[in-house]
Each structure stands twice: as structure tokens, then as C-alpha cells.
CHARMM-style PDB file with segment names, atoms N, HN, CA, C and O in Angstrom:
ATOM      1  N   UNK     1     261.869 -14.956-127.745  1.00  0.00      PROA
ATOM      2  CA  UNK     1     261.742 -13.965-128.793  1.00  0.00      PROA
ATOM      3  C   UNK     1     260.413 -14.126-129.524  1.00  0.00      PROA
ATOM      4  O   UNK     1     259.693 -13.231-129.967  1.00  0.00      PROA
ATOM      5  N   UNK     2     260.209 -15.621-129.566  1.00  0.00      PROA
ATOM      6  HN  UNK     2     260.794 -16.348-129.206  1.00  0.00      PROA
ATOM      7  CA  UNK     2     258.568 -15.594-129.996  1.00  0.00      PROA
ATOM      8  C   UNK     2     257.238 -15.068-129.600  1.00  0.00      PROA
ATOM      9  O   UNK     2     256.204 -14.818-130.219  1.00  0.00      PROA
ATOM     10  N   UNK     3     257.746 -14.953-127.910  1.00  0.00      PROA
ATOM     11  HN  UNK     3     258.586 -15.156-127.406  1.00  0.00      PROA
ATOM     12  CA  UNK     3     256.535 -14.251-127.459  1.00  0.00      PROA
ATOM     13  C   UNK     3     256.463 -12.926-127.519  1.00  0.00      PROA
ATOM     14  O   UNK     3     255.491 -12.336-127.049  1.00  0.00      PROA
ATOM     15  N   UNK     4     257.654 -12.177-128.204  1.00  0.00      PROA
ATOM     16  HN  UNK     4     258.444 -12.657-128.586  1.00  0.00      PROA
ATOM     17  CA  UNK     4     257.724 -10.989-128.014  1.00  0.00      PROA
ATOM     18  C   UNK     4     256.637 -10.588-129.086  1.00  0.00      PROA
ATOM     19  O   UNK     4     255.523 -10.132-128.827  1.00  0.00      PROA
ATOM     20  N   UNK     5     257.339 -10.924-130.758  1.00  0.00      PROA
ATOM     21  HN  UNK     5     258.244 -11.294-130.968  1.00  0.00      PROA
ATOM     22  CA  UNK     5     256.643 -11.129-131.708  1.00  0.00      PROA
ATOM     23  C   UNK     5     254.878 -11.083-131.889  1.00  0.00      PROA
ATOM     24  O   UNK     5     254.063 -10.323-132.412  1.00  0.00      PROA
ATOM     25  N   UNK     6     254.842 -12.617-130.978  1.00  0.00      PROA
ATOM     26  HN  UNK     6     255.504 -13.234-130.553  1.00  0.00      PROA
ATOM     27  CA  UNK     6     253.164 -13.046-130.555  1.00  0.00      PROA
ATOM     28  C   UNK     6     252.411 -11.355-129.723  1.00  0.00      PROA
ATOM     29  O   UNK     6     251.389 -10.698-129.918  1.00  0.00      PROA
ATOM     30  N   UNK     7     253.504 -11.248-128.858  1.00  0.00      PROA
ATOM     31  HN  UNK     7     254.334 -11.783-128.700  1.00  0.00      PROA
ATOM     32  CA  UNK     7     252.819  -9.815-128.203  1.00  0.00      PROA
ATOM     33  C   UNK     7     252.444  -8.618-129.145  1.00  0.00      PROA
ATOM     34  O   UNK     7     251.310  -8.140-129.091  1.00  0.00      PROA
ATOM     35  N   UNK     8     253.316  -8.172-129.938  1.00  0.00      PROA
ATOM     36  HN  UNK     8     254.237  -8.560-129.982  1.00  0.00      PROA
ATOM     37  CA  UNK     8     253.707  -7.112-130.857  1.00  0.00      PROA
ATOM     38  C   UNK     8     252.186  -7.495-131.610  1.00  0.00      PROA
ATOM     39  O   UNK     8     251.180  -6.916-131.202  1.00  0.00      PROA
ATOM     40  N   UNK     9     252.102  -8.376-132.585  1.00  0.00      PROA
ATOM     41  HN  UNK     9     252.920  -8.847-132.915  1.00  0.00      PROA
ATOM     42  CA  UNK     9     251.216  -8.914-133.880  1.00  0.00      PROA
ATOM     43  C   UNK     9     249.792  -8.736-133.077  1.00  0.00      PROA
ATOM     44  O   UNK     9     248.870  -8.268-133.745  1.00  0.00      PROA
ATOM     45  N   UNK    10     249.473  -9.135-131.416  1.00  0.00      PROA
ATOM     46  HN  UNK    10     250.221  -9.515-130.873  1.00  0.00      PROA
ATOM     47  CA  UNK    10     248.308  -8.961-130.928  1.00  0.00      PROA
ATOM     48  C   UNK    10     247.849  -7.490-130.753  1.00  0.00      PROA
ATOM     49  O   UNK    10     246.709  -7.162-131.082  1.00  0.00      PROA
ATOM     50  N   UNK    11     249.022  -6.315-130.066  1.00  0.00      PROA
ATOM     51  HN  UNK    11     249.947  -6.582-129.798  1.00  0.00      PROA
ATOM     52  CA  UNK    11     248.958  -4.903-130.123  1.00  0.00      PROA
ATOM     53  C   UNK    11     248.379  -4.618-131.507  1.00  0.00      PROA
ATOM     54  O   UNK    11     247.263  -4.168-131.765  1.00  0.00      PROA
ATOM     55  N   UNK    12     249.075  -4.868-132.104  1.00  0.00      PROA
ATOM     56  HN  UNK    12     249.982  -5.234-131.895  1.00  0.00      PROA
ATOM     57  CA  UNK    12     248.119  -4.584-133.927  1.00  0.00      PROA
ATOM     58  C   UNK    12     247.013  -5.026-133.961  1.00  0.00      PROA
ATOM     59  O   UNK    12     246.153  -4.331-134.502  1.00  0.00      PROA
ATOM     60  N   UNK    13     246.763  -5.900-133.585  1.00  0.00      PROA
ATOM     61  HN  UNK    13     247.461  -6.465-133.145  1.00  0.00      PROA
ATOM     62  CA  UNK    13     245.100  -6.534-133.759  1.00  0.00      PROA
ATOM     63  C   UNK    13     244.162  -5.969-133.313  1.00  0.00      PROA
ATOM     64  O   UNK    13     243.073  -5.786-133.858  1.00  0.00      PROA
ATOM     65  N   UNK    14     244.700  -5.472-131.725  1.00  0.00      PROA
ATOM     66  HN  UNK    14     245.585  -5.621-131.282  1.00  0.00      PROA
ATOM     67  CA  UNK    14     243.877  -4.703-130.802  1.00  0.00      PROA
ATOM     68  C   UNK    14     243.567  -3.760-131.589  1.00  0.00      PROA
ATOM     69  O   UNK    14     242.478  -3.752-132.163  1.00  0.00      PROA
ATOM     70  N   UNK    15     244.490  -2.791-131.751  1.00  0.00      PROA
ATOM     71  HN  UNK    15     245.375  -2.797-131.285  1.00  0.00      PROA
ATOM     72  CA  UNK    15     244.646  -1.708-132.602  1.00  0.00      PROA
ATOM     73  C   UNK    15     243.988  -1.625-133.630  1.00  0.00      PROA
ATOM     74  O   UNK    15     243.076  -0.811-133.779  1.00  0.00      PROA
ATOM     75  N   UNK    16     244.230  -2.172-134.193  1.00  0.00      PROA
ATOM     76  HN  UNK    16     244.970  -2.834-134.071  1.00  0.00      PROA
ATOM     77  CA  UNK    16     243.317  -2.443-135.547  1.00  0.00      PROA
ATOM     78  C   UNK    16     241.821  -2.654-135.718  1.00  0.00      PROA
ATOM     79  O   UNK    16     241.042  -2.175-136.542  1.00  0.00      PROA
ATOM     80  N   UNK    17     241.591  -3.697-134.484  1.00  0.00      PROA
ATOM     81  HN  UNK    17     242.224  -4.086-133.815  1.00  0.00      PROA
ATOM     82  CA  UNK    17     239.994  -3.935-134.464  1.00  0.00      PROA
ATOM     83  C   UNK    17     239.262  -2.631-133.763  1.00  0.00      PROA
ATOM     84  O   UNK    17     238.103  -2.391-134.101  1.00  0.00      PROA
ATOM     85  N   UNK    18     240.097  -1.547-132.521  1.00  0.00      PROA
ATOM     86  HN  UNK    18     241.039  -1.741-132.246  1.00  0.00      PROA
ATOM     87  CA  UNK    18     239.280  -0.845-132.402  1.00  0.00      PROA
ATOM     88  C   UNK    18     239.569   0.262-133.096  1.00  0.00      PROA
ATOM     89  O   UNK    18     238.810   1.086-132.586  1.00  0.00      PROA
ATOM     90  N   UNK    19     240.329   0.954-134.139  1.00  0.00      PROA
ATOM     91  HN  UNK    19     240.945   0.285-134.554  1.00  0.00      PROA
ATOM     92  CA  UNK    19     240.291   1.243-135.098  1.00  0.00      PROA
ATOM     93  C   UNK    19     239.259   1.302-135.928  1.00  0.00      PROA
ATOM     94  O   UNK    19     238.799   2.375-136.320  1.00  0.00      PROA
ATOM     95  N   UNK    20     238.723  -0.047-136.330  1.00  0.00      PROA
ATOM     96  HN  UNK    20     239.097  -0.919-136.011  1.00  0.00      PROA
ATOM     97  CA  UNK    20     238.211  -0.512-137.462  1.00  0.00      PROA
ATOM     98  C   UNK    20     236.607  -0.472-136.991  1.00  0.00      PROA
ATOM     99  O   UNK    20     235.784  -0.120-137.836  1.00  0.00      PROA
ATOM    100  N   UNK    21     236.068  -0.900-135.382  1.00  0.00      PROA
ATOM    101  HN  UNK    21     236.736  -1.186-134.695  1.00  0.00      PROA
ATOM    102  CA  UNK    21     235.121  -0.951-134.979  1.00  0.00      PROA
ATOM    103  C   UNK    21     234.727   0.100-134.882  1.00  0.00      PROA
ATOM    104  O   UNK    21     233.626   0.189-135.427  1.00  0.00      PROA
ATOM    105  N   UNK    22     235.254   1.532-134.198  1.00  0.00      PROA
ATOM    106  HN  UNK    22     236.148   1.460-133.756  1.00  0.00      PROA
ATOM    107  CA  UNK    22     234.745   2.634-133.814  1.00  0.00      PROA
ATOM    108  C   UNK    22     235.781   3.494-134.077  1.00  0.00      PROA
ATOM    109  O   UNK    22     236.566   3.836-133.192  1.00  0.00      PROA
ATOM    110  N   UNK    23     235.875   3.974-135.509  1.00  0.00      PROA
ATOM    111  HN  UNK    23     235.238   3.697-136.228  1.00  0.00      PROA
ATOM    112  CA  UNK    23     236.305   4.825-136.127  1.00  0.00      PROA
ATOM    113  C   UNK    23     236.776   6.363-135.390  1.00  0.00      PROA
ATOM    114  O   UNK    23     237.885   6.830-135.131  1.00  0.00      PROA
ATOM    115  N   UNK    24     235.133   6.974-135.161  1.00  0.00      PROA
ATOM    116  HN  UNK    24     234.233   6.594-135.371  1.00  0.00      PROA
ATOM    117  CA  UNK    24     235.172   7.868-134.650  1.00  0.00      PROA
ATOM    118  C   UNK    24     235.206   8.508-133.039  1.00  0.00      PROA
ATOM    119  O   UNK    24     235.418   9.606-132.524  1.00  0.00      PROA
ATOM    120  N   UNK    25     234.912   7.317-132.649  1.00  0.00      PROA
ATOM    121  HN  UNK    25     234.740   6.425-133.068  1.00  0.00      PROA
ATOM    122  CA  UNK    25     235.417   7.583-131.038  1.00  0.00      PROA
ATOM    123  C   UNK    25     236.996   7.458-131.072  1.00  0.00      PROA
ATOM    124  O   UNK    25     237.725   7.943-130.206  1.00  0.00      PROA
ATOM    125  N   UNK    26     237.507   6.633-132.360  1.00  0.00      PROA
ATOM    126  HN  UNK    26     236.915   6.239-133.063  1.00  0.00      PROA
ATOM    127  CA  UNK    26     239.288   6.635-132.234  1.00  0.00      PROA
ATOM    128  C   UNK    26     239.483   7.957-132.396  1.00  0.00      PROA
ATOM    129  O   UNK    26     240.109   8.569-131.530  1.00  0.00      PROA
ATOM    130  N   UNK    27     239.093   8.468-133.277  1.00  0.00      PROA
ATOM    131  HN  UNK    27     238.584   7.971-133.979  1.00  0.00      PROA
ATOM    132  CA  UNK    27     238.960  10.038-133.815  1.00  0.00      PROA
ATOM    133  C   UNK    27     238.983  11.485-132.636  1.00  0.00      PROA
ATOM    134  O   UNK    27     239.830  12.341-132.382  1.00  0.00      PROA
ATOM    135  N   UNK    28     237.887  11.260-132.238  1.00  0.00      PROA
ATOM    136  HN  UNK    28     237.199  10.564-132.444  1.00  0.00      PROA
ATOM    137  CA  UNK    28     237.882  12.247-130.729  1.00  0.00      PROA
ATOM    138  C   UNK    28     238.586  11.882-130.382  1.00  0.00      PROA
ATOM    139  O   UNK    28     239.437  12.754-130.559  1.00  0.00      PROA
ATOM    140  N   UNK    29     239.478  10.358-129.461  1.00  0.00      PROA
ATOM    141  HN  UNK    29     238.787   9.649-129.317  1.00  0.00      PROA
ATOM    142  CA  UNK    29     240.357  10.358-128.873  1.00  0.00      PROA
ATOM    143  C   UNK    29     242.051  11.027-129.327  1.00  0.00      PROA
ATOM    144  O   UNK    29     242.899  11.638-128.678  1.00  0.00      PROA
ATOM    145  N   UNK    30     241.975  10.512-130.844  1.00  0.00      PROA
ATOM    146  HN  UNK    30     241.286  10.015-131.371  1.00  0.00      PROA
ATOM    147  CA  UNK    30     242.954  11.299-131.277  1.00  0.00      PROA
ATOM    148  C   UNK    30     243.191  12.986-131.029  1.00  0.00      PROA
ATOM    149  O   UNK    30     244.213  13.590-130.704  1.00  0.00      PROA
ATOM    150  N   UNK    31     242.015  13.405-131.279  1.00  0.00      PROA
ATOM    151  HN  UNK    31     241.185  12.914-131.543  1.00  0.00      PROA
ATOM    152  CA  UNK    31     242.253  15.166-131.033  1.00  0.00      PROA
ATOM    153  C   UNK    31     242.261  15.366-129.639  1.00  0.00      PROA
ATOM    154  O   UNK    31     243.095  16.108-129.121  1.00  0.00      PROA
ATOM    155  N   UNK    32     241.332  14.716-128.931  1.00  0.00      PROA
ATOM    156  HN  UNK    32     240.655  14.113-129.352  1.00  0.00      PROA
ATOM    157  CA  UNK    32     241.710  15.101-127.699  1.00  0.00      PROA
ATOM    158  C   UNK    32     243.603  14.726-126.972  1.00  0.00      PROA
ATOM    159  O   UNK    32     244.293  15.230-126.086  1.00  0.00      PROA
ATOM    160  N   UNK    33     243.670  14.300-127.346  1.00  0.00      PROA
ATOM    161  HN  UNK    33     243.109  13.890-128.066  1.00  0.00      PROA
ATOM    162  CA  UNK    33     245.500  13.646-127.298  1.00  0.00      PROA
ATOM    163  C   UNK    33     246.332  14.743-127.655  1.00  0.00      PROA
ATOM    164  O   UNK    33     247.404  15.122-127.183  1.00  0.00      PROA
ATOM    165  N   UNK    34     245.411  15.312-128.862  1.00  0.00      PROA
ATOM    166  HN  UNK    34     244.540  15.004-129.245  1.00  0.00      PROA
ATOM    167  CA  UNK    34     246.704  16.373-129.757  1.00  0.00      PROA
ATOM    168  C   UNK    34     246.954  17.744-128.820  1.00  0.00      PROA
ATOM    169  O   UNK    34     247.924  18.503-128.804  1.00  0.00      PROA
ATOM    170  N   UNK    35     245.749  17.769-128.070  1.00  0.00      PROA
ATOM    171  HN  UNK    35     244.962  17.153-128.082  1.00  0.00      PROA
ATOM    172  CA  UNK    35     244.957  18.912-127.349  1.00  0.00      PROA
ATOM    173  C   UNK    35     245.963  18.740-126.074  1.00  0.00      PROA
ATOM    174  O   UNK    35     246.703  19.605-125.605  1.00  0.00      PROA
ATOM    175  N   UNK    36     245.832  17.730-125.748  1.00  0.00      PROA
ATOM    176  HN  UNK    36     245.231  17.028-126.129  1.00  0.00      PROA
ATOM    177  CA  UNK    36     246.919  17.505-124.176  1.00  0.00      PROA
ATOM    178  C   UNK    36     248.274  18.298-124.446  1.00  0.00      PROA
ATOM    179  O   UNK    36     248.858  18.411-125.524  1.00  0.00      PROA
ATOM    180  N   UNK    37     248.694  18.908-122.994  1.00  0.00      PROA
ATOM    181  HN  UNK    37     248.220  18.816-122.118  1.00  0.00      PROA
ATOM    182  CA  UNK    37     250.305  19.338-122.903  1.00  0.00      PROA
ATOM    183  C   UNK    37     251.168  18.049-123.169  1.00  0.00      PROA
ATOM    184  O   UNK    37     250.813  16.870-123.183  1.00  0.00      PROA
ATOM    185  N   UNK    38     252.648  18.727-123.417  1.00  0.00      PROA
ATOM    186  HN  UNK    38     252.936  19.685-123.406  1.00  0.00      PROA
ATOM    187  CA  UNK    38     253.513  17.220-123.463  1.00  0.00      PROA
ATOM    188  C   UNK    38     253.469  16.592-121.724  1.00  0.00      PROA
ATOM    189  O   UNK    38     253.613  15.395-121.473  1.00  0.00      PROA
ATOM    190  N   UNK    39     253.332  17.247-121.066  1.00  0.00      PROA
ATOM    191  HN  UNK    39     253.215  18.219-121.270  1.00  0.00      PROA
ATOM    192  CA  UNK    39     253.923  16.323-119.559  1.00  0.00      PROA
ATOM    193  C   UNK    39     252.251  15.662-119.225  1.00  0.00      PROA
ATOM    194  O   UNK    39     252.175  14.670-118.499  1.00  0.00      PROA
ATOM    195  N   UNK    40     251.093  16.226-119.749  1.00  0.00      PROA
ATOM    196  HN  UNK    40     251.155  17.031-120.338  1.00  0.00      PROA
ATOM    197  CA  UNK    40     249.982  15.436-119.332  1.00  0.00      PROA
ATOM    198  C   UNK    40     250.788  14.133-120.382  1.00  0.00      PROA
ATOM    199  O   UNK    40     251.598  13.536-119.672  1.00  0.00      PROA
ATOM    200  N   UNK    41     250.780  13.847-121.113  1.00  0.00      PROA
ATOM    201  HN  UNK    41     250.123  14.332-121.690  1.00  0.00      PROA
ATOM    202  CA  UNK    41     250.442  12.954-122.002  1.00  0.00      PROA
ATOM    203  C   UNK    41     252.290  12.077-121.208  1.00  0.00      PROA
ATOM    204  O   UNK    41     252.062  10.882-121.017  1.00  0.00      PROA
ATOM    205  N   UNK    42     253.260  12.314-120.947  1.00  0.00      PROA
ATOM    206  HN  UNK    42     253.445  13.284-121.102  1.00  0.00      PROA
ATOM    207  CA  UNK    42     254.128  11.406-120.072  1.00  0.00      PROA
ATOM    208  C   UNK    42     253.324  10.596-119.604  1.00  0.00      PROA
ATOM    209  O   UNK    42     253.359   9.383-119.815  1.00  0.00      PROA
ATOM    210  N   UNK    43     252.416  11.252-118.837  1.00  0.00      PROA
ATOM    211  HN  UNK    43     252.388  12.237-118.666  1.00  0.00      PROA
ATOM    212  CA  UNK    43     252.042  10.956-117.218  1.00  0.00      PROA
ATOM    213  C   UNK    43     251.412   9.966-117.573  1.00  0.00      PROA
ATOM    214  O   UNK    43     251.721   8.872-117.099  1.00  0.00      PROA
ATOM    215  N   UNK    44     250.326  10.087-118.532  1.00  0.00      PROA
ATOM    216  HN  UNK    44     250.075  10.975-118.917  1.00  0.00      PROA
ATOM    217  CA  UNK    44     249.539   9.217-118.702  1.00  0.00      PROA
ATOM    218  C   UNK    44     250.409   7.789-119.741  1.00  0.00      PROA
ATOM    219  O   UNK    44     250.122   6.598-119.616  1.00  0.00      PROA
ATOM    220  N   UNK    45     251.259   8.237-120.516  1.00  0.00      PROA
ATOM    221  HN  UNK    45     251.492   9.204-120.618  1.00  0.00      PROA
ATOM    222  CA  UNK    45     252.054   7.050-120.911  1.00  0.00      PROA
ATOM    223  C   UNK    45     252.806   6.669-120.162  1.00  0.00      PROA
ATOM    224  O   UNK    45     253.073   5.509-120.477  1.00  0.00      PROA
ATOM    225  N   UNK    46     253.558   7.085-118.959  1.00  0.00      PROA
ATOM    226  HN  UNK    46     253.341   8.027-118.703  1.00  0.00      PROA
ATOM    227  CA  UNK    46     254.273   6.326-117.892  1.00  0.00      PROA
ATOM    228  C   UNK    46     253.230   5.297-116.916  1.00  0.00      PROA
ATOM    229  O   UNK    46     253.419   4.202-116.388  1.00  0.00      PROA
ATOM    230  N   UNK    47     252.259   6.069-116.960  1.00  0.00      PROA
ATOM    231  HN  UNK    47     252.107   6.959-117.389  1.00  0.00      PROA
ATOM    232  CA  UNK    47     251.008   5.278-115.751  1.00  0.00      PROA
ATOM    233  C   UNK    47     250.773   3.850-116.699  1.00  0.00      PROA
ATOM    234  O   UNK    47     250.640   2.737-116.190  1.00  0.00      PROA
ATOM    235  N   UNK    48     250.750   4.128-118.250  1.00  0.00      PROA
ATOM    236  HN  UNK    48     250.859   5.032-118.665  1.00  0.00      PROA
ATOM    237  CA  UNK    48     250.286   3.006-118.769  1.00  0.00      PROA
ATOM    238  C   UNK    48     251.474   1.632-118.773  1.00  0.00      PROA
ATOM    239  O   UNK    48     251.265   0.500-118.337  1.00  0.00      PROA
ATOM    240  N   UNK    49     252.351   1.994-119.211  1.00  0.00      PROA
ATOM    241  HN  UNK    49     252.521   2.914-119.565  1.00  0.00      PROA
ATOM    242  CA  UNK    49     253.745   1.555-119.139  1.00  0.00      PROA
ATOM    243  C   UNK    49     253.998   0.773-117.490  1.00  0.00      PROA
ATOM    244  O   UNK    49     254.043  -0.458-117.495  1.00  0.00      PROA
ATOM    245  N   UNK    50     254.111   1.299-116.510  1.00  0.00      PROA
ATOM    246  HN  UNK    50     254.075   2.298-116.506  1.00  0.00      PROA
ATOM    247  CA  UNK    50     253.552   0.589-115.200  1.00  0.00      PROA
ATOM    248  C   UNK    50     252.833  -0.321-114.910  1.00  0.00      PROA
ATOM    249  O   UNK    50     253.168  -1.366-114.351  1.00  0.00      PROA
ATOM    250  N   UNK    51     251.479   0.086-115.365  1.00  0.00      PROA
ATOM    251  HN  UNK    51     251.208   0.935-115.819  1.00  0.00      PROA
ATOM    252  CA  UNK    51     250.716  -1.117-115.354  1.00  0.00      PROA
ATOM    253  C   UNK    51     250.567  -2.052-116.424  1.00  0.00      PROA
ATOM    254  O   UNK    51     250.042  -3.158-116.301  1.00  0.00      PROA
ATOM    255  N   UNK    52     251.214  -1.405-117.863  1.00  0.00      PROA
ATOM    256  HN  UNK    52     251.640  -0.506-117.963  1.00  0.00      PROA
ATOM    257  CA  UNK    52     252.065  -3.384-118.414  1.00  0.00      PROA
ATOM    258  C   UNK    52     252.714  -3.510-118.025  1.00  0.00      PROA
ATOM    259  O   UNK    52     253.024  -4.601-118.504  1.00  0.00      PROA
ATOM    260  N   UNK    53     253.812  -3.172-117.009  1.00  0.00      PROA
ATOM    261  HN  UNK    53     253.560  -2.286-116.620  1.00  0.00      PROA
ATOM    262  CA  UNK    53     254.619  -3.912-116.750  1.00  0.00      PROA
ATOM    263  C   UNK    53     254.181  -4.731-115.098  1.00  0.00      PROA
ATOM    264  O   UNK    53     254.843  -5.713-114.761  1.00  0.00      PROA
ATOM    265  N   UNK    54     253.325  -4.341-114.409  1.00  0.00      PROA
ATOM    266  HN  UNK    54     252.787  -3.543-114.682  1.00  0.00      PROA
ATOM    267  CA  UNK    54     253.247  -4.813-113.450  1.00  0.00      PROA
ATOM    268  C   UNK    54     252.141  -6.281-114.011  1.00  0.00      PROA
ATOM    269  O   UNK    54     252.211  -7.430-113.575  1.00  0.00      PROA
ATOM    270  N   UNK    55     251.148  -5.734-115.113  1.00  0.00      PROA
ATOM    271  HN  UNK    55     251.092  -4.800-115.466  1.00  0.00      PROA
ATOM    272  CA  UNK    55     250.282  -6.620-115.390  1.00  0.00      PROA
ATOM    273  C   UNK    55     251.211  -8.157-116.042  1.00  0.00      PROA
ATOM    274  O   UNK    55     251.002  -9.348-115.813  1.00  0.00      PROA
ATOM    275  N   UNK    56     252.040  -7.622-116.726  1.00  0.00      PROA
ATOM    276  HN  UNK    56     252.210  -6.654-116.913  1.00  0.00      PROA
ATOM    277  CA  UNK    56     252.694  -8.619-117.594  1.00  0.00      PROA
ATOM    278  C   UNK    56     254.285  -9.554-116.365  1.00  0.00      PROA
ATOM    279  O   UNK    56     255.064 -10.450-116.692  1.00  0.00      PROA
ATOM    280  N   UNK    57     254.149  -8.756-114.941  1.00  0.00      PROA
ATOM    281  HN  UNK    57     253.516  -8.029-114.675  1.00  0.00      PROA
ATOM    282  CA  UNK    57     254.888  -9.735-113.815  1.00  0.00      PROA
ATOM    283  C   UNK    57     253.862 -10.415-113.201  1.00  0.00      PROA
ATOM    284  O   UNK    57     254.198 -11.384-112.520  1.00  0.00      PROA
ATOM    285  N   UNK    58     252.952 -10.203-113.260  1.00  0.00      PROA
ATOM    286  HN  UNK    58     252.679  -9.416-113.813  1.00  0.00      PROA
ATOM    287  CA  UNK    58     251.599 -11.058-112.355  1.00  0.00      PROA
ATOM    288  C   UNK    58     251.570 -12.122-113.626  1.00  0.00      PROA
ATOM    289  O   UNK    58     251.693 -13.315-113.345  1.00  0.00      PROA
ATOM    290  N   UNK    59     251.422 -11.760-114.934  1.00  0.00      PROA
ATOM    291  HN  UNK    59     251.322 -10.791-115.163  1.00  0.00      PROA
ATOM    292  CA  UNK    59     251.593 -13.368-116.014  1.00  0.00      PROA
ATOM    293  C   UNK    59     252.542 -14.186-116.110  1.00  0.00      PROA
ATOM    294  O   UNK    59     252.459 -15.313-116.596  1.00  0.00      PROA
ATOM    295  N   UNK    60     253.895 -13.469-115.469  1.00  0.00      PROA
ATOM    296  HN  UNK    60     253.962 -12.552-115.074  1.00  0.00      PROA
ATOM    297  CA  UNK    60     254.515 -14.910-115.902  1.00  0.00      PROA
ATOM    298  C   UNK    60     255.340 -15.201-114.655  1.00  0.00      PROA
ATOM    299  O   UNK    60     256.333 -15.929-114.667  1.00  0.00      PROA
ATOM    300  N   UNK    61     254.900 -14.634-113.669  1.00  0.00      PROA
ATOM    301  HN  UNK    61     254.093 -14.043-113.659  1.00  0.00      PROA
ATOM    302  CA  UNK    61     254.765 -15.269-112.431  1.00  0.00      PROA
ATOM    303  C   UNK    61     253.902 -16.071-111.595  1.00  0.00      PROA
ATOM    304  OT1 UNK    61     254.272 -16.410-110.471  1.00  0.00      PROA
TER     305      UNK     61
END
């Protein structure tokens, strides 16, 4: 359960630092996101979702 935690608190960090670093490229990315249909934006959150999960069986295997 700790590593879940440890995982979660690092997503924020990420988040946060590129947030914090490049404001406005977060910015375009945001509108361009808003701009996407709902099934583009699945696709692309299922593709991502896949590859954490395949990335995160290659770590603790």
C-alpha cells in the first residue's frame, strides 16, 4: 500500500513540475484536449493506461 501512495505523491510531482515549468505549453495542451472528440481522447487514455501497465510489469518483474 506504500508503494501505491509513493506512486500517487510522484504523479503530483510530475504534474506539478511540468505544470510549473511550462505553463503554457500545459495550456495549448489543455485546449487542444478540450478540442478532441470523446472516443479520440479513450483511445488515447486507453493506449496510455496499457503502456503503464505493461511498463509497470516489466518493473516488478
Amino acid at each position: 500500500m506504500t508503494d501505491l501512495w509513493a506512486a500517487l505523491a510522484l504523479v503530483a510531482v510530475l504534474e506539478g513540475l511540468a505544470l510549473f515549468a511550462f505553463p503554457n505549453v500545459w495550456r495549448r495542451a489543455a485546449e487542444q484536449l478540450l478540442a478532441m472528440p470523446p472516443q479520440q481522447l479513450r483511445l488515447i487514455g486507453g493506449a496510455i493506461l496499457i503502456g503503464g501497465l505493461v511498463a509497470l510489469y516489466f518493473v516488478r518483474h
